[in-house]
Phi, psi and omega in degrees: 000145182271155202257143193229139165302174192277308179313304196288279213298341180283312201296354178293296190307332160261034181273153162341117158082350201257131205253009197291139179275175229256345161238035153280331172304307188286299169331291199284354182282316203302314181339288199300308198307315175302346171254355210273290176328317193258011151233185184245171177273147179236141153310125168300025182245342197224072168292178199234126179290129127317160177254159195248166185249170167195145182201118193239115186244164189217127178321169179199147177218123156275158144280149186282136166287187218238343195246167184275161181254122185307161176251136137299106180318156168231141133045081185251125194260129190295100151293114170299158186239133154288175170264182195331163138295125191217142185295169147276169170245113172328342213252026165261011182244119165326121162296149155270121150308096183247164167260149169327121152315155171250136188267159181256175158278143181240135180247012168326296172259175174233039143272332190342313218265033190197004190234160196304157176294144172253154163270135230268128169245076167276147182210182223237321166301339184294356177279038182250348174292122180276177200271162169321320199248010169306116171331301198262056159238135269251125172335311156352296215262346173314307181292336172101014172084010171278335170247166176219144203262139150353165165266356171266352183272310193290317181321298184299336183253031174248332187257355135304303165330275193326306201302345170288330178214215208237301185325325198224122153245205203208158149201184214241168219238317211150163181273165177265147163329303164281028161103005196276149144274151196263072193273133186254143223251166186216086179294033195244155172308345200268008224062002234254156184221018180217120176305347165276316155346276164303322169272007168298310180317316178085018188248145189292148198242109142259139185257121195262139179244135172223101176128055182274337152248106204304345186262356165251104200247006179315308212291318193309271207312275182344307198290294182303298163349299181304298165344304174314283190318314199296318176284316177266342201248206148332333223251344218272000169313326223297334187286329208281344170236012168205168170228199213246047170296111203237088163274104179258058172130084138324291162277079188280001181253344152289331189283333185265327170300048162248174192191160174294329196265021216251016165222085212275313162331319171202161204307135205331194019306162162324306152254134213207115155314190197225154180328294207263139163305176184275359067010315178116354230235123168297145093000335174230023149244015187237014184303287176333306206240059123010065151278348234251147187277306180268001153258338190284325180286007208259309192297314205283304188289348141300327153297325173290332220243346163039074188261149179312312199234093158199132224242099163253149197254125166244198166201109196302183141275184174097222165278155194276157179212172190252349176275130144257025171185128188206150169188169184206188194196215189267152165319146147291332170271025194268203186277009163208064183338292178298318139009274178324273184358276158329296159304314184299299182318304184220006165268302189307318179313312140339273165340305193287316174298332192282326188305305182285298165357278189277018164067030191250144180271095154298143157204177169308181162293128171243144162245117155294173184266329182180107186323345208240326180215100208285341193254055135274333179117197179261158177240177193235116139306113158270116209242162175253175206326345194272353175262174178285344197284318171276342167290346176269005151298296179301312183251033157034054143234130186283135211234127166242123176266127172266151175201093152319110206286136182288331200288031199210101232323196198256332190280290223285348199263322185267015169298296214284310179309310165327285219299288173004280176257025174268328179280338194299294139012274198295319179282308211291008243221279249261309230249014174326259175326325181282327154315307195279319185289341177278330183288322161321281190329317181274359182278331175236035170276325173089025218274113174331314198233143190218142182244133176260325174244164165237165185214118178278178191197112186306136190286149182310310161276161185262206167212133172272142188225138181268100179219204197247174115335155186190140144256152162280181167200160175299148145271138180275323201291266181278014165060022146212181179000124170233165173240137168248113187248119181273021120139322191332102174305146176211133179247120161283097200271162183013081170250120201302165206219122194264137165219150202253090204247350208236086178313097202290252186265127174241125196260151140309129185274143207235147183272013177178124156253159189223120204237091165012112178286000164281017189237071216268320176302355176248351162258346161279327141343268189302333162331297181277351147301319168115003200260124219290131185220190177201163190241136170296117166282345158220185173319131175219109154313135153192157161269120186222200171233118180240158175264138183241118191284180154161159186092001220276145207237113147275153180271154191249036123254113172324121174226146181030061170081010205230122145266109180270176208209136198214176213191123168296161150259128163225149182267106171263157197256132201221129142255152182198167176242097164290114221263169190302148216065031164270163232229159181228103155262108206261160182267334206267086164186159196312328216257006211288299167338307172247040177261004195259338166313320161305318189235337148324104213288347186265353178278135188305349182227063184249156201263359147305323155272001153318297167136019195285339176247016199277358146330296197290002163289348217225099187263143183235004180219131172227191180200146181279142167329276210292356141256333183270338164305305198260344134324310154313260217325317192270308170308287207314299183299326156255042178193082211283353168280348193272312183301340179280332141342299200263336182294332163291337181266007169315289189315325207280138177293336164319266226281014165267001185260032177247106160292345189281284165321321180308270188326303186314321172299320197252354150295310181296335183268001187261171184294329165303325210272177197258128171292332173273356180295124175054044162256185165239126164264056161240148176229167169232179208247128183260000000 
């Protein structure tokens, strides 16, 4: 096992939000260091077997239903936000003098030669791996931890797992555009393969998703390890207080679109899936706007199956650092406080011990400020609905990004993962209720006011940060600054940390929207969401608010299949009659945040800036010079505030020497022009 200063294990323990005091920090190093003595480093060449069960069952397979499953209200409780996440300050624990690792050329992959020295890694997790010729060991571990098997190769030997017991079943999520299923594995003692099934049980249900970009593929290989253990091995407690939802390949049609070359960033598998879906479409830019085949079952199965917990796994980009497995989740100041709260208070703490434990570097999620000068420092993310973190903010299930270091071979990133989501297990098991009550809680807080943008702001505090060395140098190649980071650890203590904590444009929560039934893609849409709506069955009058647009900019580059569109607002007070079959949406309901996320016109994944509404951008009716003159002329004589109107917009000189503007003004006011032109069609209720 590996030996960690007083200095490392405190700032591990004093990463963002982690509350340990500096001599709970020493007590545990002495803890680690007295267990760190009493074992050995095992060579990544010679794992160590678990021991095994053998037990013979035969699998069952259902289809996921299809319509969604009610939540119970609870209670709504006004949650308080704590403040930002902010590091402690690391220097009250003396450093110990350890030497630096050295870092090497890694000669594995065939990228190695062109990516930064890696530093040579054992850890204490390398027993959780069985030996090469081991009956139950996983391709992964076939390999020497270098490789990750196919998709008909992870089925087939996951559904060999089943086949051993009661404990693991299997259903189909859906097909992929190109015909694949997408399966999803079902971990409880009970056996159960049907989601009413399973919340019969009361045990908090998590769901681990893995390859929503296919070529970071850790959580897969992790999984079927964990899996292993729980059926074959030791592990099978891991069941007795919680359960298991395992998508070991999300994106299954990019997981076949593999090659040695498809990540140049980062140290393997060997062969690594492509980014992008068969379609081209990112997956974690498509939560919010669900165009995707594979995202609507994934949104669907979450509405069936209604997990507590869930956790995607990825592998950054970016800067070399000394963490190998960092992840994060939503703000305190986002829409679901108690949530943070939780994940901050008592998942993270947990996590991070088991990780250093087995001799893995935990951290936050990171950003630099700037890839090139690390003492600008770190960014904080808030992040909105089209990622999973952030969408799992808005419909209040607390949602974790794993983001795994690319610079950091491929064995030690799905080690650090195993661990991961094995304390994932154990805590959320131990921590039920306080789980299920925090998720209540945000479900039904209701908060009178929703922010739609953030604005960052530096935190009071810095962050000690573990990160490599580095120089620039000239390039000859692109003739300027490149940074070479040479494998050195280095900690940059207290570097300020920009967050995006500070609330920009904010709306009133309105108690209802009401949406046109010709607006049929936008009502299939908020559907496949889960979010509860009703149809007016006849003509109904009311007084409501509707926005009236102008100004509105397209992006002149296509992005993920959309020309998107951002657009002023003013909120007008309208009576109108909505006529029968108009969507009824009420905010008082769990899902209600983020239908308003949805439908705002200023929230950045509102589905109007998506382009789901760029019709109303589009005048399709017009009149002509040689009408609109003797129409002015005739307007004018019978209104005389209107002549007093226009002799004012006279003085401006812009518009008097624009004829075009001149004729438009008085087109706009006439009874010919179109009313619906820049209105949005929704309107809401207060």
């Amino acid at each position: 096992m590996r030996l960690f200063s007083l200095s490392v294990i405190a700032i591990a323990c004093l990463s963002a939000g982690s509350l340990y005091s500096v001599d709970a920090v020493a007590n545990d190093a002495k803890t680690l260091a007295k267990t760190a003595q009493a074992s050995t480093d095992l060579p990544a060449s010679t794992p160590v077997a678990a021991a095994q069960t053998v037990t013979d069952k035969t699998p069952v397979e259902t289809p996921v239903a299809t319509a969604p499953e009610d939540v119970n209200p609870a209670a709504n409780t006004q949650a308080t936000e704590p403040a930002a996440t902010v590091a402690t300050d690391a220097t009250a624990v003396a450093p110990e003098a350890q030497p630096a690792p050295i870092p090497e050329r890694a000669n594995t992959f065939v990228n190695d030669a062109i990516l930064p020295p890696s530093i040579t890694w054992h850890g204490a997790s390398e027993s959780l791996m069985l030996s090469t010729d081991n009956e139950w060991a996983t391709p992964f571990e076939q390999s020497s931890g270098i490789e990750s098997p196919s998709y008909d190769a992870t089925i087939a030997w996951l559904d060999k797992l089943a086949g051993e017991t009661n404990k693991l079943q299997k259903v189909s999520l859906g097909k992929s555009p190109q015909g694949r299923d997408i399966w999803m594995y079902i971990a409880s003692s009970e056996g159960i393969n049907e989601s009413a099934r399973l919340k019969q049980n009361t045990k908090p249900t998590v769901l681990v998703q893995a390859g929503i970009h296919a070529g970071e593929i850790d959580g897969k290989d992790a999984g079927m390890m964990l899996l292993r253990d729980i059926i074959k091995g030791d592990k099978s407690a891991l069941l007795d207080k919680a359960n298991l939802l395992f998508v070991p390949m999300f994106s299954v049609d990019a997981h076949e679109r593999s090659g040695e070359f498809n990540r140049v960033n980062q140290r393997g598998p060997v062969n690594m899936g492509w980014r992008t879906t068969a379609n081209n479409l990112n997956l974690n830019r498509d939560y919010a706007k669900a165009d995707t085949l594979e995202m609507q079952h994934m949104l669907r199965a979450i509405n069936v199956w209604q997990p507590d917990l869930y956790i995607d796994v990825h592998v950054t980009d970016g800067i070399d650092y000394q963490y190998d497995v960092t992840f994060g989740y939503n703000l305190a100041q986002g829409l679901s406080p108690a949530s943070y709260r939780w994940l901050e208070n008592n998942y993270r703490p947990a996590v991070e011990a088991a990780l250093t434990e087995q001799g893995h570097i935990p951290g936050p999620l990171i950003f630099a400020v700037d890839n090139a000068d690390i003492t600008k420092g770190m960014s904080l993310w808030n992040p909105s609905p089209r990622f999973s973190n952030g969408y799992g903010d808005a419909r209040h299930l607390p949602t974790i990004l794993i983001e795994n270091h690319s610079l950091k071979p491929f064995k030690q990133r799905v080690l650090g993962t195993y661990v991961m989501l094995e304390q994932t297990l154990k805590t959320v098991g131990e921590q039920a209720t306080k789980l299920k009550s925090a998720i209540q809680e945000d479900k039904y807080r209701a908060s009178p006011l929703i922010t739609l943008t953030w604005k960052s702001a530096p935190l009071a505090k810095g962050w000690d940060f573990k990160g490599i060395d580095y120089q620039l140098e000239k390039s000859p190649i692109s003739g300027t600054e490149v940074v070479r980071w040479n494998g050195q650890p280095k900690l940059y203590p207290n570097l300020p940390v920009l967050a995006e904590t500070v609330p920009d444009i904010k709306v009133t929560r309105p108690s209802a929207y009401y949406i046109p039934a010709q607006w049929t893609q936008v009502i299939d849409r908020l559907n496949i969401h889960g979010i509860r709506m009703t149809r007016l069955t006849k003509p109904t009058e009311l007084k409501l608010q509707q926005y009236k647009l102008s100004n509105p900019v397209f992006n002149t580059k296509d992005f993920e299949g959309h020309q998107t569109v951002k657009a002023e607002s003013e909120l007008m007070k309208v009576s109108t009659t909505l006529p029968a079959g108009t969507i009824k949406i009420s905010t008082d309901q769990p899902l209600g945040d983020l239908a308003i996320l949805l439908l705002e016109p200023q929230s950045p994944d509102s589905l109007l800036q998506w382009g789901f509404f760029n019709p109303i951008f589009t005048r399709t009716e017009y009149i002509e010079d040689y009408a609109v003159e003797p129409l002015a002329a005739n307007m004018l004589k019978d209104d005389p505030k209107l002549q007093a109107e226009f002799d004012k917009e006279l003085t401006n000189a812009e518009f008097a020497a624009d004829p075009e503007a001149r004729l438009r003004w008085f087109y706009e006011r006439s009874p010919y022009y179109d009313n619906r032109y820049l209105k949005y069609p929704v309107y809401r209720s207060r």
